[in-house]
C-alpha positions as CSV (number, residue, x, y, z in Angstrom):
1,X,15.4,75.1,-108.2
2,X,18.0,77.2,-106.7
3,X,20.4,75.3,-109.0
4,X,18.4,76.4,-111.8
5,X,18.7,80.2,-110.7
6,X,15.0,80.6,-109.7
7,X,15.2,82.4,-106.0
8,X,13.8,80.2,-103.3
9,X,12.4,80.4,-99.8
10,X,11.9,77.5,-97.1
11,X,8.8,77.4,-96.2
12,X,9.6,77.7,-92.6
13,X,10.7,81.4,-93.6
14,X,7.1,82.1,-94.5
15,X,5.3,80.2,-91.4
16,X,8.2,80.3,-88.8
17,X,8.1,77.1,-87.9
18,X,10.4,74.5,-88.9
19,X,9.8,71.3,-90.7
20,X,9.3,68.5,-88.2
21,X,8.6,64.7,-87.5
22,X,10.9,63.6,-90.4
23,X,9.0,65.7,-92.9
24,X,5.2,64.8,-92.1
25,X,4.7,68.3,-90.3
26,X,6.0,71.4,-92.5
27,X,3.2,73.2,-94.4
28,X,0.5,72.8,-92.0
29,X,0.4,76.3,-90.4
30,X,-1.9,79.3,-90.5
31,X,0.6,81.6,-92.0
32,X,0.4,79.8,-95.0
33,X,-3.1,78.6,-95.5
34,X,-4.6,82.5,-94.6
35,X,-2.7,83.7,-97.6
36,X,-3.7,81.2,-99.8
37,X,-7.2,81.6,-98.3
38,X,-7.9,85.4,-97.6
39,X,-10.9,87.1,-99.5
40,X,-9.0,89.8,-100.7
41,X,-11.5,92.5,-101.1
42,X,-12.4,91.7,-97.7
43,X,-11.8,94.5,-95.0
44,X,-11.9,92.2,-92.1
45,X,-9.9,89.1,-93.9
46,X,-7.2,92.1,-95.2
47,X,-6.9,93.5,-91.9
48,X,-6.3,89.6,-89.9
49,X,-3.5,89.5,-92.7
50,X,-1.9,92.8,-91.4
51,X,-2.1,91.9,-87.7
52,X,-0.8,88.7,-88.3
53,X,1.7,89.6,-90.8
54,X,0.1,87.0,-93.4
55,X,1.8,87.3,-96.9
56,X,-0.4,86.5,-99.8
57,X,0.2,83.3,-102.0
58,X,-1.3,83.6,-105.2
59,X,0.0,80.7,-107.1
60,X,0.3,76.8,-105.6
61,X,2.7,74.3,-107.5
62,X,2.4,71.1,-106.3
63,X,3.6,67.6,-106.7
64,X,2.1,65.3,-104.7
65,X,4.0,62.2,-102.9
66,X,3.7,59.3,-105.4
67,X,1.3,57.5,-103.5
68,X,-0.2,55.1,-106.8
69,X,3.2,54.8,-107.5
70,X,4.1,53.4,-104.3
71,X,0.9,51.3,-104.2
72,X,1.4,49.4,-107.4
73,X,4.9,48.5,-106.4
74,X,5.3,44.7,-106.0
75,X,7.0,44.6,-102.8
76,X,5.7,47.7,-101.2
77,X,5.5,47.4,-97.5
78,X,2.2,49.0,-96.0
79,X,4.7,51.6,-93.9
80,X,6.2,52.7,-97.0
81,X,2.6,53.2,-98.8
82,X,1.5,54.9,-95.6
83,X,4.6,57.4,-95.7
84,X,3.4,57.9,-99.2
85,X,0.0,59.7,-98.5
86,X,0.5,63.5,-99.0
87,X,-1.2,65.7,-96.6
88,X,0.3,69.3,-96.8
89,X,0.1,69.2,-100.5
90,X,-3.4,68.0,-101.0
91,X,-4.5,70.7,-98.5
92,X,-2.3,73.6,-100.1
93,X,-4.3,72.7,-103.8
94,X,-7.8,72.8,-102.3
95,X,-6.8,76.5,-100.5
96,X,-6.0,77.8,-103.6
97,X,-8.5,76.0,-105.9
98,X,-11.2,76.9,-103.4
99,X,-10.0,80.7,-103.8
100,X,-9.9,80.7,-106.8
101,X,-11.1,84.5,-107.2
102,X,-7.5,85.6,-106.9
103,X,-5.1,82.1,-106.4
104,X,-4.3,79.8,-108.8
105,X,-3.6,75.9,-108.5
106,X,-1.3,74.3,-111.1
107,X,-1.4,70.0,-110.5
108,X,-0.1,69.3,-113.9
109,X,3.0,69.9,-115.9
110,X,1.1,69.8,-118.6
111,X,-0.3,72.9,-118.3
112,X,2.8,75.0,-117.1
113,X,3.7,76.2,-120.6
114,X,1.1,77.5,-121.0
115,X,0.3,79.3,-117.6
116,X,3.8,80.8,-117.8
117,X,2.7,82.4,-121.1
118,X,-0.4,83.6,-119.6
119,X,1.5,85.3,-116.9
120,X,4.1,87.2,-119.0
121,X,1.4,88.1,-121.7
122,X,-0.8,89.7,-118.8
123,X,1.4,91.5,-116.2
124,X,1.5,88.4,-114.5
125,X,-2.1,87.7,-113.8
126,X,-4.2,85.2,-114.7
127,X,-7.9,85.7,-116.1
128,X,-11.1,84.6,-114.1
129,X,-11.2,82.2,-116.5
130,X,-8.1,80.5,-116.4
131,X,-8.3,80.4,-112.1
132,X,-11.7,78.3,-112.7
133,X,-10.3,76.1,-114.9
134,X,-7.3,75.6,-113.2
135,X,-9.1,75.0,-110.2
136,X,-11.6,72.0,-112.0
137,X,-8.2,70.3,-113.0
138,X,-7.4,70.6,-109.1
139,X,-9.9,69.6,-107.7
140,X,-10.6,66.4,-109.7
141,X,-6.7,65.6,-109.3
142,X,-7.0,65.5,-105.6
143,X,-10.3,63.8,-106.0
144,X,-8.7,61.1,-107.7
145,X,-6.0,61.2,-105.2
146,X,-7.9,60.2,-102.3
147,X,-10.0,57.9,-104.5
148,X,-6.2,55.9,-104.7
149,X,-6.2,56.2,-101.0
150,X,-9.3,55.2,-99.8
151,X,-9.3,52.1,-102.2
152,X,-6.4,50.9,-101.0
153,X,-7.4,50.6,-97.5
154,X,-11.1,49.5,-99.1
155,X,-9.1,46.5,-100.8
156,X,-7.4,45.9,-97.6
157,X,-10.9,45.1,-95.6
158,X,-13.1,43.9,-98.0
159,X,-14.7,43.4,-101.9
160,X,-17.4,45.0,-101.4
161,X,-17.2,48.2,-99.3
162,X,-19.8,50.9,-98.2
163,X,-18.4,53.2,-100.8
164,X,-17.5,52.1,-104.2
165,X,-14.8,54.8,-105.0
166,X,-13.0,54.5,-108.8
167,X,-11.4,57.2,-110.9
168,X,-10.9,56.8,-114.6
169,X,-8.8,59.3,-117.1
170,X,-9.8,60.3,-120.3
171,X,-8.2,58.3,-123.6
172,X,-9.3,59.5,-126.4
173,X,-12.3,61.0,-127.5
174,X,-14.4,59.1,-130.1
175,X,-15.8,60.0,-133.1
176,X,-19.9,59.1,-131.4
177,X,-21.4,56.6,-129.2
178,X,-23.5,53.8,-130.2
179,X,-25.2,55.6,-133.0
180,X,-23.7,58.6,-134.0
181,X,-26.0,61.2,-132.7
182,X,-24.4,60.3,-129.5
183,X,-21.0,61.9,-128.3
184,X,-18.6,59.7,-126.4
185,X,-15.2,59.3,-125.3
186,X,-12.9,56.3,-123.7
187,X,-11.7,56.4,-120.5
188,X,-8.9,54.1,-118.4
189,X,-9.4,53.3,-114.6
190,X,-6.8,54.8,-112.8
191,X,-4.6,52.1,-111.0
192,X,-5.5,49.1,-113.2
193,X,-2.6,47.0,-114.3
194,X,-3.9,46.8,-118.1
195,X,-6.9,48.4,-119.6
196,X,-8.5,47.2,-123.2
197,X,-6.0,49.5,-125.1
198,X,-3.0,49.1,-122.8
199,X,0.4,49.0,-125.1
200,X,-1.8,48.7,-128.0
201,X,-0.4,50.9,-131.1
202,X,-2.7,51.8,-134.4
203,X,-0.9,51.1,-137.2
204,X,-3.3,52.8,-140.0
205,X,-7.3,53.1,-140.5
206,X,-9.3,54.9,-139.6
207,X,-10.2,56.5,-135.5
208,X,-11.5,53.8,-133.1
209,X,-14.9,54.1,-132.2
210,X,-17.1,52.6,-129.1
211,X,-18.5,50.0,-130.7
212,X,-15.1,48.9,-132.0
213,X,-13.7,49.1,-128.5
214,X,-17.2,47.0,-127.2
215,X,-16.2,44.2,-129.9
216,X,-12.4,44.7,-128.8
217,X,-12.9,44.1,-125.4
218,X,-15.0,41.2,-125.8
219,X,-12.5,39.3,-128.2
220,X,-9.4,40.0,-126.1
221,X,-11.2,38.3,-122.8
222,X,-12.1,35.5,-124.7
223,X,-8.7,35.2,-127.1
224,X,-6.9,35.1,-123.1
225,X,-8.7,31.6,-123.0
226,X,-6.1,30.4,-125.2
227,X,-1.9,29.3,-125.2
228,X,-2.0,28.3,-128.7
229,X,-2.9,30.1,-132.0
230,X,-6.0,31.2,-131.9
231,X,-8.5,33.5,-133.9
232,X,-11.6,35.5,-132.4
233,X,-14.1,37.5,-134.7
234,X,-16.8,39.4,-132.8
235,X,-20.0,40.8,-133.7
236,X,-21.9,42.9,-132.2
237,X,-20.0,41.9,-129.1
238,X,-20.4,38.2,-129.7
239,X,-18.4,35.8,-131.1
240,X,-19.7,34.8,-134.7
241,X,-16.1,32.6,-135.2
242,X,-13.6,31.4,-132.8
243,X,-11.1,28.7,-133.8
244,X,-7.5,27.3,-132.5
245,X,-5.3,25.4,-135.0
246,X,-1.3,24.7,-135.7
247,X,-0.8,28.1,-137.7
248,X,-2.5,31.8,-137.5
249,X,-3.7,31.3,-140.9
250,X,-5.2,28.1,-140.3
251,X,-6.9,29.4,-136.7
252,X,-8.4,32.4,-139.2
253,X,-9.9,30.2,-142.1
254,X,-11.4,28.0,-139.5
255,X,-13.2,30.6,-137.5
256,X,-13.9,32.6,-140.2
257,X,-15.8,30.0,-141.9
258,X,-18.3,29.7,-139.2
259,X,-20.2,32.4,-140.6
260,X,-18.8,34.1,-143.1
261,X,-21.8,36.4,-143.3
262,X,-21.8,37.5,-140.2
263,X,-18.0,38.2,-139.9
264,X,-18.9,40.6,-142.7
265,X,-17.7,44.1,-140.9
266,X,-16.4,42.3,-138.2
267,X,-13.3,42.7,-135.2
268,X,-10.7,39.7,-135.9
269,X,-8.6,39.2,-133.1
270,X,-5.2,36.9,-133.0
271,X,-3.0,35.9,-130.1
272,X,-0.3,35.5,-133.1
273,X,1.7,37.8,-135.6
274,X,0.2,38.8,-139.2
275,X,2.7,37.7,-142.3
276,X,2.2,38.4,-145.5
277,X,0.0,34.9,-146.0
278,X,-1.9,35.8,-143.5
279,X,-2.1,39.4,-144.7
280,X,-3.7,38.6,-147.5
281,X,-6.1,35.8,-146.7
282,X,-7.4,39.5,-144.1
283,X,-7.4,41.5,-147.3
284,X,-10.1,39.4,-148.7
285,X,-12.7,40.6,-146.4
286,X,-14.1,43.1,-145.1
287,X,-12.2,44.0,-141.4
288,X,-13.1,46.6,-139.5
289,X,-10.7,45.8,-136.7
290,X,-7.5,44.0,-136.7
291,X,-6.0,43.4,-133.7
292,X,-2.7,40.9,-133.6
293,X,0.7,40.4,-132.1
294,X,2.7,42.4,-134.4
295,X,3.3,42.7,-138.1
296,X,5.5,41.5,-140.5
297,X,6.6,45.0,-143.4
298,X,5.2,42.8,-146.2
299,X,1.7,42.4,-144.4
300,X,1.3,45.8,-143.3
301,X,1.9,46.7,-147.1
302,X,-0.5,44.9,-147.9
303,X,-3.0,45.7,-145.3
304,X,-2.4,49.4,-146.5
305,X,-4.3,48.8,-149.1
306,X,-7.3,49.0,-147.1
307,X,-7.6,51.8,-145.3
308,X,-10.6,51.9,-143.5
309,X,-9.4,48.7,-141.7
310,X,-8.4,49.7,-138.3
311,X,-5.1,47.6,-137.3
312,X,-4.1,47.6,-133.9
313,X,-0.8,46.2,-132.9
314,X,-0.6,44.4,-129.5
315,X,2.8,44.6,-127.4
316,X,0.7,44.4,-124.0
317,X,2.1,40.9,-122.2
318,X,0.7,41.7,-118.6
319,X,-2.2,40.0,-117.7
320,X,-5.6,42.2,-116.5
321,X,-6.1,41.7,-113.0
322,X,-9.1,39.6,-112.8
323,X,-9.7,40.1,-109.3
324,X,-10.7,43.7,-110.1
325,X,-14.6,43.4,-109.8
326,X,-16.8,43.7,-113.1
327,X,-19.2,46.6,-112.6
328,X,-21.9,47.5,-115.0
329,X,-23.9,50.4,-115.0
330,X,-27.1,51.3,-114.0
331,X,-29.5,54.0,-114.4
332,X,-28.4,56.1,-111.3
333,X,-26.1,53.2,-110.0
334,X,-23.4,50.6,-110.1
335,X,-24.1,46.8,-110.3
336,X,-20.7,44.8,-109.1
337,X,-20.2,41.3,-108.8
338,X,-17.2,39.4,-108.8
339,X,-15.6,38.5,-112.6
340,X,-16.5,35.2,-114.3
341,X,-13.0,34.2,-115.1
342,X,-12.2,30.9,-113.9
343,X,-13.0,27.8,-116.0
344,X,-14.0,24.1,-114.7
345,X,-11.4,21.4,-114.6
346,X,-12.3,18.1,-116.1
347,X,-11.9,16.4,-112.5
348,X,-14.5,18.8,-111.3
349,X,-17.0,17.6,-114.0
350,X,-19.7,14.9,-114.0
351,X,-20.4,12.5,-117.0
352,X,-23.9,11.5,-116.3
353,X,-24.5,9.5,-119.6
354,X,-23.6,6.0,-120.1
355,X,-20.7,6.3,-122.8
356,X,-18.1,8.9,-121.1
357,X,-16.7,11.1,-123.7
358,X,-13.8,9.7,-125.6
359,X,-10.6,12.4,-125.6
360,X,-11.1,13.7,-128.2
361,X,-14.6,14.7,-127.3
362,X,-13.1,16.0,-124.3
363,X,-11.1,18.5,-125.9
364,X,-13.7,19.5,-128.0
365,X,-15.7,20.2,-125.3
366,X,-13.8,21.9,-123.2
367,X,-12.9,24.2,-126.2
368,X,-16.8,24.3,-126.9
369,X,-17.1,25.2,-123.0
370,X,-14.5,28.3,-123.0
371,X,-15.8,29.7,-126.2
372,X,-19.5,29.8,-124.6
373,X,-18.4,31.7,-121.8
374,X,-18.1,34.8,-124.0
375,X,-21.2,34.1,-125.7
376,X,-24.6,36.3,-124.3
377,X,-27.1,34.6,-123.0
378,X,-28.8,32.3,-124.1
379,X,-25.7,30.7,-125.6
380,X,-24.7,27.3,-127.7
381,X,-22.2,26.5,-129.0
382,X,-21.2,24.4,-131.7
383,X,-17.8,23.3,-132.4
384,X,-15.7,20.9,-134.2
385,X,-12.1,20.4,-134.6
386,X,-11.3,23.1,-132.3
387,X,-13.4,25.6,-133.9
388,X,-16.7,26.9,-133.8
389,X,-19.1,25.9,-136.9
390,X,-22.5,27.0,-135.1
391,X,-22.9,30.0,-132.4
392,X,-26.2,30.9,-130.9
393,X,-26.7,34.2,-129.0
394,X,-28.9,36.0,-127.5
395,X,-31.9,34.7,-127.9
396,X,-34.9,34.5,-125.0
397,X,-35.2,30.5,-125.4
398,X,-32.7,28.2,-125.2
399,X,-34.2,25.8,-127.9
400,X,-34.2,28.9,-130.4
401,X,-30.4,29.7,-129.8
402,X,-29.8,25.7,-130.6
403,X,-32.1,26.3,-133.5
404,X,-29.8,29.2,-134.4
405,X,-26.5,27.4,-134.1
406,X,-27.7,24.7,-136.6
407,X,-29.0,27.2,-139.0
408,X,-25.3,28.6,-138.5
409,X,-23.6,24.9,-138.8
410,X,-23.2,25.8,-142.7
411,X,-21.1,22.4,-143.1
412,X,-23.4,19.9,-140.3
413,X,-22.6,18.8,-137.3
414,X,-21.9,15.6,-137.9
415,X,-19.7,14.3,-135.2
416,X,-20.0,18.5,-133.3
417,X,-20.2,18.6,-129.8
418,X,-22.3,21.1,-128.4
419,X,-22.1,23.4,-125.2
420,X,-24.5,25.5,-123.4
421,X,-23.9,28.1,-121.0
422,X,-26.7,27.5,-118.8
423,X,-28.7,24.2,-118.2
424,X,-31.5,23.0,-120.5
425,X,-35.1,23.4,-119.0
426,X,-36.0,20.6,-121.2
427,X,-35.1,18.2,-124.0
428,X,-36.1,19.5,-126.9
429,X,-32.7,21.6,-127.4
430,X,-30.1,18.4,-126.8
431,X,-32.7,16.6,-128.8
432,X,-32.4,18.9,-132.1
433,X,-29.3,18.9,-132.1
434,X,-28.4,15.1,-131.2
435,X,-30.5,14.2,-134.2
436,X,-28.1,16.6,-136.5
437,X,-25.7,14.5,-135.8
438,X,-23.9,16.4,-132.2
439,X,-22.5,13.3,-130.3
440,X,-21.3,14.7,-126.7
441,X,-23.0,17.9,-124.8
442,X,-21.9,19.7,-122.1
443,X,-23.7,22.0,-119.7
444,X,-24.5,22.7,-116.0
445,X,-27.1,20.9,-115.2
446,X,-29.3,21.8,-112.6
447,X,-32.9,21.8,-114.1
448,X,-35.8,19.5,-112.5
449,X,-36.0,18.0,-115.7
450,X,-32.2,16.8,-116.1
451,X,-33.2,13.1,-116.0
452,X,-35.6,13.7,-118.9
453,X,-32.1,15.4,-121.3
454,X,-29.6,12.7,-119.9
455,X,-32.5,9.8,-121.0
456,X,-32.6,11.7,-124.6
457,X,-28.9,11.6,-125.0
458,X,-28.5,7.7,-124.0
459,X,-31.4,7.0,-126.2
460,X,-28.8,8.5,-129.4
461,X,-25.7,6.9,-127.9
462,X,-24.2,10.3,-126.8
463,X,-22.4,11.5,-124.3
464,X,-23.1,14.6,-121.7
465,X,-21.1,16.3,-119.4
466,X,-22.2,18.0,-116.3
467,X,-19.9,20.8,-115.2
468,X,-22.6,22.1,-112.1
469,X,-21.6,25.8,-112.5
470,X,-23.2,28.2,-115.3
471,X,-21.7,30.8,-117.2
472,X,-24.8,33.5,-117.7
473,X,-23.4,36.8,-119.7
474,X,-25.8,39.6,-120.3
């Protein structure tokens, strides 16, 4: 600052005391905390000041030690963190938030423009107003500071500590919740490696809403199952059409035509680019959320041409950090459980039919089995040359949502394989759909009644997979 012309004073001048113990010790002293603190329209507080020659602060700029910085640092030893945790400064912004009445806290350069202005517009005072708000903005930035802190110890110890402690920072605001007499806005959790619209750049449409970004979120966890080109479209936060194939174009035709009517309105995710092909095969529908690996000039053209279709442009290559607990909430609390994110090898499995799968049942099952994951419970899935042709969600019997994946199987099932994220209380599910024409299932087990589906699927020369974990998702 001196460089800059702006007159500066050590703070040992003002608490005459000099900085010691390589920095940790050099604000800490009552000199400065009673002028930042003093009730000036206090006799008593005014006349401690004077027999203690206190000068009065009114006006705290701080910038705290980079502790998340630090933290999220591959490499970062725990002494380096440790050095990392600001004390004077947090301490200095609470003074003069807390006395508000005649300091002002400033935490973000964001706001020094126009603080500055305020000051030389006003005889270089600041309204009432402008303290308060000043000192909300402080005090939830050195909230969320120690929220940074106290996590990382928390993760240190254990998953599930005492105090659940999380900050998040607002996004955007949205145009309404749910329905649209309800406000709402997005926020990120502070600290997390990617968040649903990390690196993600909206190329035209119109605003993103929360349903969108419900539907969004749900199609990028499950298009993460897949390496090769794939195509999600969600619903309502389910999946109504999921497919993998040798081309983009090919994965989109083949999940799309799972349900066309339902994909009606619906969020198309790829893990792939958009060319003009593509492009247009998209235009033939109604989208209202693209969201792909980048776009070729000649799609995006094209995709102008309807402009209500929200298209999102994904450049984000890090991967979430599924170790980061899933928490729902609750009226008046949290729920938090680990994250259902891992996936059953094959050698973990147990075939309990008589004919074993052949392989290429396998590998329609085990893209049956990562599809279902993402479905809500109850859910069954039908699939067939790596994509989906029947999806049941939702509903409160299992038998109805196999009920509701045939009705979906527009095309049969001839030669389908089915999966279910939970086990089958009894056989009338497996046996529906093994007299469609499904000829391998797989599914949990579990049920007392297991011997009674495994003697229904011998009986129609089929073949059934045990996989002895289940994949609930409500």
């Amino acid at each position: 600052m001196t460089e800059a012309g702006i007159p500066v004073r050590p703070i040992s001048d003002l608490t005459g005391f000099p900085e010691i113990m390589d920095g940790r010790v050099k604000t800490l002293h009552p000199n400065l905390y009673a002028g930042l603190l003093a009730v000036r329209d206090n006799p008593e507080h005014l006349q401690a000041a004077d027999d203690h020659g206190v000068e009065f602060v009114d006006l705290v700029c701080v910038n705290l030690y980079p502790f998340e910085r630090t933290a999220a640092r591959r490499g970062a030893g725990d002494d380096e963190v440790i050095e990392n945790i600001d004390i004077g400064g947090p301490a200095m912004i609470r003074a003069a938030a807390k006395n508000n009445a005649y300091a002002a806290a400033v935490v973000s350069p964001v706001a020094y423009d126009a603080v500055l202005a305020e000051l030389r517009e006003s005889e270089c005072r600041l309204s009432p107003n402008t303290r308060e708000s000043l000192a909300a903005e402080a005090f939830a930035y050195t909230a969320r500071y120690d929220t940074a802190i106290a996590r990382w110890f928390q993760e240190k110890r254990e998953d599930f500590p005492p105090l659940f402690v999380r900050a998040y920072e607002k996004v955007l605001e949205l145009p309404y919740g749910e329905n649209p007499h309800q406000r709402a806005a997005y926020y990120e959790q502070v600290g997390a490696r990617t968040h649903v619209l990390s690196m993600v750049s909206q190329l035209g449409g119109k605003p993103i809403s929360f349903n969108n970004l419900l539907d969004l979120d749900a199609g990028r966890l499950l298009l993460s199952e897949f390496q090769i080109p794939a195509c999600v479209i969600i619903k309502h936060n389910n999946p109504c059409g999921v497919a993998c194939a040798a081309t983009a174009l090919e994965a989109y035709k083949n999940a799309f035509a799972c349900d066309p009517q339902s994909a009606f309105g619906g969020t198309v995710c790829l893990n792939k680019g958009v060319d003009a092909e593509l492009a247009r095969a998209l235009s033939e529908q109604f989208i209202e959320v693209l969201f792909a690996r980048g776009y070729d000039d000649a799609a995006l053209q094209i995709l102008a041409e309807k402009p209500n279709t929200r298209i999102l442009d994904d450049r984000e290559r890090r991967m979430p950090n599924m170790i980061e607990p899933h928490v729902r909430q609750v009226v008046g609390g949290l729920l938090v459980q680990d994250r259902d994110f891992s996936l059953e090898e094959r050698s973990d499995m147990q075939v309990v039919t008589e004919r074993r799968p052949t392989e290429a049942e396998w590998q329609q099952l085990s893209f049956a089995w990562k599809v279902c994951k993402h479905v809500k419970s109850n859910g069954i899935v039908i699939a067939r040359d790596l994509a989906s042709v029947g999806i049941g969600a939702g509903q409160m019997s299992r038998v109805d949502s196999v009920r509701l994946a045939l009705e979906k199987a527009r095309d049969g099932v001839h030669n389908a394989v089915m999966a279910s994220d939970a086990y089958f209380p009894f056989s009338d599910g497996p046996q529906l759909a093994l007299e469609a024409g499904v000829t391998a299932i797989i599914q949990p087990g579990g049920s007392v009644r297991d011997h009674l589906t495994v003697e229904a699927v011998d009986e129609a020369g089929a073949a059934m997979v045990f996989t002895s974990r289940r994949h609930f998702l409500h």
